[in-house]
C-alpha positions as CSV (number, residue, x, y, z in Angstrom):
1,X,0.0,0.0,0.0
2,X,2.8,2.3,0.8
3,X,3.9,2.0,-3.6
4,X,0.3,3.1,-3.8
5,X,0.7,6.3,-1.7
6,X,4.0,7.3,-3.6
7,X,1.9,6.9,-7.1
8,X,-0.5,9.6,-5.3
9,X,2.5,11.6,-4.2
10,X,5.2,11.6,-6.4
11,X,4.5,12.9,-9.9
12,X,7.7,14.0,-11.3
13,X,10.0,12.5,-13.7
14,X,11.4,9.2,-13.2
15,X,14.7,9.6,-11.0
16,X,13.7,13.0,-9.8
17,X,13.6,13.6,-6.4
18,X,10.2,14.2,-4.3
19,X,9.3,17.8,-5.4
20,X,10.8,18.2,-8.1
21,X,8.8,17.9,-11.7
22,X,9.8,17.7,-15.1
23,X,9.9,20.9,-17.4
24,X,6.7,22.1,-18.4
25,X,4.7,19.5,-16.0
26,X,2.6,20.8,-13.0
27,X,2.7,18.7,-10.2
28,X,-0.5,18.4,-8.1
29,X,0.4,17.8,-4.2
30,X,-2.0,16.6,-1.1
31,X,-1.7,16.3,2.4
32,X,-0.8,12.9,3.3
33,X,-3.8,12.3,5.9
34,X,-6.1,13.5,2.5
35,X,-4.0,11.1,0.5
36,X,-4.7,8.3,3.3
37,X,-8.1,9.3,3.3
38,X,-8.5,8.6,-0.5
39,X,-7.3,5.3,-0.4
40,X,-9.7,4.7,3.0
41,X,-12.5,5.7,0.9
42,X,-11.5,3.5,-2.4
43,X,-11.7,0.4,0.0
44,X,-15.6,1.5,1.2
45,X,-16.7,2.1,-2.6
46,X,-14.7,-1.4,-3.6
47,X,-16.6,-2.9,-0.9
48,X,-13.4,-4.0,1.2
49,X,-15.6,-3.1,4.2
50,X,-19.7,-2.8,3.6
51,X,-22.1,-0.2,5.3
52,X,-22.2,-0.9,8.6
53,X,-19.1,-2.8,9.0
54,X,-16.2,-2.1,11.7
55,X,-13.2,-0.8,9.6
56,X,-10.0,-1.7,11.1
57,X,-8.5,0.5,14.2
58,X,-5.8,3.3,13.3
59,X,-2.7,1.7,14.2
60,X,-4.3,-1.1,11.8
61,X,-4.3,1.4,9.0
62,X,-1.5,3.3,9.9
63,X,1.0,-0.7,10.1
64,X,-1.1,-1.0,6.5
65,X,0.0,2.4,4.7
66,X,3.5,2.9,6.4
67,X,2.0,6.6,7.8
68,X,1.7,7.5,11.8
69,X,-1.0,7.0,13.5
70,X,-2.0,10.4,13.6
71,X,-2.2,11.0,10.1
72,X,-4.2,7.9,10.0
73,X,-6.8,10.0,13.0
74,X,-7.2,13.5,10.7
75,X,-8.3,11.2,7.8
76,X,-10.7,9.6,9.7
77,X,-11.7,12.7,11.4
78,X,-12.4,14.3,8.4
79,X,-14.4,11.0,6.8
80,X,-16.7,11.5,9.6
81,X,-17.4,14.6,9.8
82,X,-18.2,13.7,6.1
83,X,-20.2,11.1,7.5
84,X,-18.5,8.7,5.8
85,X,-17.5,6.6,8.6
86,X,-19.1,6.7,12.1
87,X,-16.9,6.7,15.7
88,X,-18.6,4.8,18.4
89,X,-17.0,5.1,21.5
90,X,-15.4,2.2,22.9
91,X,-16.3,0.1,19.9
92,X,-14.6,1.7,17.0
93,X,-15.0,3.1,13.5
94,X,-17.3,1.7,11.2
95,X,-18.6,2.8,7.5
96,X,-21.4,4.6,7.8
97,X,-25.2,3.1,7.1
98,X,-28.2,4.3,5.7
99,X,-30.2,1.8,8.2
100,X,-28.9,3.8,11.2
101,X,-31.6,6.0,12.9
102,X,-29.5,8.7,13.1
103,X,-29.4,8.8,9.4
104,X,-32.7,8.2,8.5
105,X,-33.2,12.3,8.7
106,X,-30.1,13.2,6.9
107,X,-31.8,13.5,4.1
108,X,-35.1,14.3,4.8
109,X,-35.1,17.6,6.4
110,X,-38.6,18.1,6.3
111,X,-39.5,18.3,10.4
112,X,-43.1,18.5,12.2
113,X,-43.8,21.7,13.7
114,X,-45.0,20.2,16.7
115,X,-43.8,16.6,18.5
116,X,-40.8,14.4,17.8
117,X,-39.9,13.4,13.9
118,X,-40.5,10.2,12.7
119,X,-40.4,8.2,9.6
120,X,-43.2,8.7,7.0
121,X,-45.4,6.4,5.4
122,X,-45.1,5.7,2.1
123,X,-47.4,5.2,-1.1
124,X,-45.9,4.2,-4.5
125,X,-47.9,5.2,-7.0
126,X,-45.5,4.2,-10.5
127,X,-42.6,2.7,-11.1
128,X,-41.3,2.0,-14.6
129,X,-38.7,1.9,-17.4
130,X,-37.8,4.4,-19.3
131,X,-35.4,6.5,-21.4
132,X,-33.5,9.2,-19.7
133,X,-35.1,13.2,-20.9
134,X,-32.4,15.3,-21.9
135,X,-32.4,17.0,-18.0
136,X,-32.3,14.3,-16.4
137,X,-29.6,12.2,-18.2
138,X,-27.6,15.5,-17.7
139,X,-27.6,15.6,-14.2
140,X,-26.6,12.1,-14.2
141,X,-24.0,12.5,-16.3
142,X,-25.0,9.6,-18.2
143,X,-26.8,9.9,-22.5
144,X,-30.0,11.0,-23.0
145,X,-32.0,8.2,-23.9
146,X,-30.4,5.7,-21.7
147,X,-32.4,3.8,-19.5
148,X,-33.5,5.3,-16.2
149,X,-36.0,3.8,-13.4
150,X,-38.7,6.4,-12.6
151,X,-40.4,6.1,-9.4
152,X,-43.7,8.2,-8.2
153,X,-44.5,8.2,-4.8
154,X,-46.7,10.2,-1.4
155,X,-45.2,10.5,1.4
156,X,-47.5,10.9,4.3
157,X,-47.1,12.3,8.1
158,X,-50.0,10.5,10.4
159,X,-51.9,9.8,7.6
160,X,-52.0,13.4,5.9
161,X,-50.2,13.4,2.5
162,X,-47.3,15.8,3.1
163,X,-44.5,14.9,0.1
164,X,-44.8,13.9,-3.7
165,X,-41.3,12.8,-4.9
166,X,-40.5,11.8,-8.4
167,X,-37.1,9.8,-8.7
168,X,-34.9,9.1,-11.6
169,X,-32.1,6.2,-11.4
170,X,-29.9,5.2,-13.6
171,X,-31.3,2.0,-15.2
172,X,-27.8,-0.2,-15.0
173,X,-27.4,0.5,-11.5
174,X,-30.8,-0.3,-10.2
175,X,-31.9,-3.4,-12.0
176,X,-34.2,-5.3,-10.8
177,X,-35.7,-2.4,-8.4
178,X,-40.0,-3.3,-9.3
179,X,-42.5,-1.7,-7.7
180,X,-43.7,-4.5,-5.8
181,X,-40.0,-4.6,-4.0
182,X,-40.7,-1.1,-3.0
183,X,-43.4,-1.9,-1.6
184,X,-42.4,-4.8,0.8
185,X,-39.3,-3.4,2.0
186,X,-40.6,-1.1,5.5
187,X,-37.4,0.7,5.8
188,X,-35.6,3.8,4.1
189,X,-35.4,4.0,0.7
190,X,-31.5,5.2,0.6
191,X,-31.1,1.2,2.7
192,X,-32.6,-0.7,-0.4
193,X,-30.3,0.7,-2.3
194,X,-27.4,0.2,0.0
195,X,-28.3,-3.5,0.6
196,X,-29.8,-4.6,-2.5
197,X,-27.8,-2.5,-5.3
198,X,-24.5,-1.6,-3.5
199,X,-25.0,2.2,-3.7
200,X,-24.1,4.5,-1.0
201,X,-25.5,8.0,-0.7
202,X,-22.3,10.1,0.3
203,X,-24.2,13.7,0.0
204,X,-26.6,16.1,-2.1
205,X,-27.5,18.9,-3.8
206,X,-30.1,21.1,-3.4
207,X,-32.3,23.3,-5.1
208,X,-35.0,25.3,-3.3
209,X,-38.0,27.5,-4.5
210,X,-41.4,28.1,-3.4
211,X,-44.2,26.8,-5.8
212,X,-48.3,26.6,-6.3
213,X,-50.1,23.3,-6.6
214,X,-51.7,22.2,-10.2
215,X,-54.8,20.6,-10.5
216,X,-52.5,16.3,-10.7
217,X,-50.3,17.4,-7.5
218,X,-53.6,19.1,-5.5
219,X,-55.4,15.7,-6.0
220,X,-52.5,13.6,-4.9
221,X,-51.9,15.4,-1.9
222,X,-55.6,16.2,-1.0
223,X,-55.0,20.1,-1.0
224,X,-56.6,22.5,-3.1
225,X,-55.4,24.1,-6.2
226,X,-52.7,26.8,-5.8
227,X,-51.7,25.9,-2.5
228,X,-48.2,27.2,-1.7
229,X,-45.6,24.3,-1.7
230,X,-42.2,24.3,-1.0
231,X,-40.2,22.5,-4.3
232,X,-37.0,20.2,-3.5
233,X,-34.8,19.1,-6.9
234,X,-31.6,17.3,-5.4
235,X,-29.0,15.3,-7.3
236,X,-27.5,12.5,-5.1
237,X,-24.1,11.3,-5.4
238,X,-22.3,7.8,-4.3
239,X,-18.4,7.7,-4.0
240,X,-16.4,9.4,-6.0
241,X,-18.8,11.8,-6.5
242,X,-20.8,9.9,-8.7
243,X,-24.4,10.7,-9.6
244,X,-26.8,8.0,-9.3
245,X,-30.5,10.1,-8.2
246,X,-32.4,12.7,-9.5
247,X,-35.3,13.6,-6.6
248,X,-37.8,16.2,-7.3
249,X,-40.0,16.9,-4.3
250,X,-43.4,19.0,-3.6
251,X,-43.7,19.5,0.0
252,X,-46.4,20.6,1.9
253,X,-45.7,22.9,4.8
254,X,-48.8,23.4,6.8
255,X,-47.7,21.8,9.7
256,X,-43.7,21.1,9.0
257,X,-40.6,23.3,8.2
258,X,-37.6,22.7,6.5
259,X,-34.6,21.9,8.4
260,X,-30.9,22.2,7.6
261,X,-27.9,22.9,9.4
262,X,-25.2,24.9,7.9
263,X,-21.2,24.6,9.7
């Protein structure tokens, strides 16, 4: 592991010394604990240690990539305060999981008004095949016309429709994914697709705006026409800042808010 570092680190000429470069080259240096922290992350997306599983202690890494300890610690640090990886005190480090309940808000930042926040329930109203539109293949960085999964579903708060998502995945990734598996599985959505497809949501992007309900959206979340509604388009991106969701949301905000913390 240590040859793999020095490919990451030394990008002059062959024979030249650390640092130096040859003429007309720029060399492109990191931090070690960031360069330790890459190769931590290429064993979580090459599935060398699974969501949820307890990665090996530092002085474990450290013995594996010929670096201190301590450089070993800042990667880590900064992996979880990525949410990458999770500390649990006396127990260790493990990669982080979507099945946690600590996670299961992450990405819903939708929060009740009133009481504690809980999971919604959810309605899945299509799920089908298709080819990607132009916008959407775009943001996935994949061609337009290649095959997505489009999901259509109502999210609902103690039985009051609160959230209409519409979901595009990419079609090579998610195979398999039927509307009937939806269904049956109870948990969040971001865990089927950890367990079952392998992909791990690292972070998002969001876009924000405030919106009116049309005459299809009013009906499917029992409000009337024109009611103000708050409108969510996020991409979704696995490791190495891959895309692999498109999410546009309609959220009604009678009785929730819109959370998010900013650092």
């Amino acid at each position: 592991m240590s040859s793999t570092i020095s490919q990451l680190t030394n990008t002059s000429a062959p024979g030249a010394g650390v640092g130096a470069s040859a003429p007309g080259v720029s060399a492109t240096f990191s931090p070690l604990y960031q360069q330790i922290k890459v190769l931590i992350t290429q064993s979580l997306q090459s599935g060398e240690w699974k969501p949820g599983d307890l990665i090996p202690s530092e002085i474990e890494l450290a013995n594996r990539f010929k670096v201190s300890q301590g450089t070993v610690r800042k990667a880590i640090d900064e992996m979880s305060a990525e949410n990458l990886v999770v500390r649990r005190q006396g127990k260790g480090t493990f990669v982080a999981t979507h099945h946690e309940a600590r996670a299961q808000f992450r990405f819903l930042r939708l929060m009740p008004d009133a009481g504690e926040a809980h999971y919604p329930d959810n309605r899945i109203i299509e799920v089908k095949r298709m080819r990607a539109p132009a916008e959407v293949a775009r943001l996935l960085d994949i061609k337009s016309g290649d095959s997505v999964i489009f999901i259509k579903r109502v999210l609902s708060f103690d039985g009051k429709p609160t959230i209409l998502e519409e979901l595009w995945l990419p079609g090579v990734i998610f195979k398999g994914l039927t509307a009937e598996r939806l269904i049956e599985y109870k948990g969040p959505m971001y865990g089927l697709f950890e367990t079952e497809f392998g992909t791990h949501m690292i972070r998002a992007a969001e876009r924000i705006r405030a919106v009116s309900a049309g005459e299809e959206v009013a009906g499917l979340l029992a409000v009337a026409v024109n009611t103000p509604l708050l409108s969510v388009e996020r991409v979704s991106y696995t490791y190495g800042d891959k895309p692999v969701e498109v999410r546009r949301g309609l959220y009604l905000t009678d009785r929730h808010h819109y959370q998010n913390e900013l650092s």
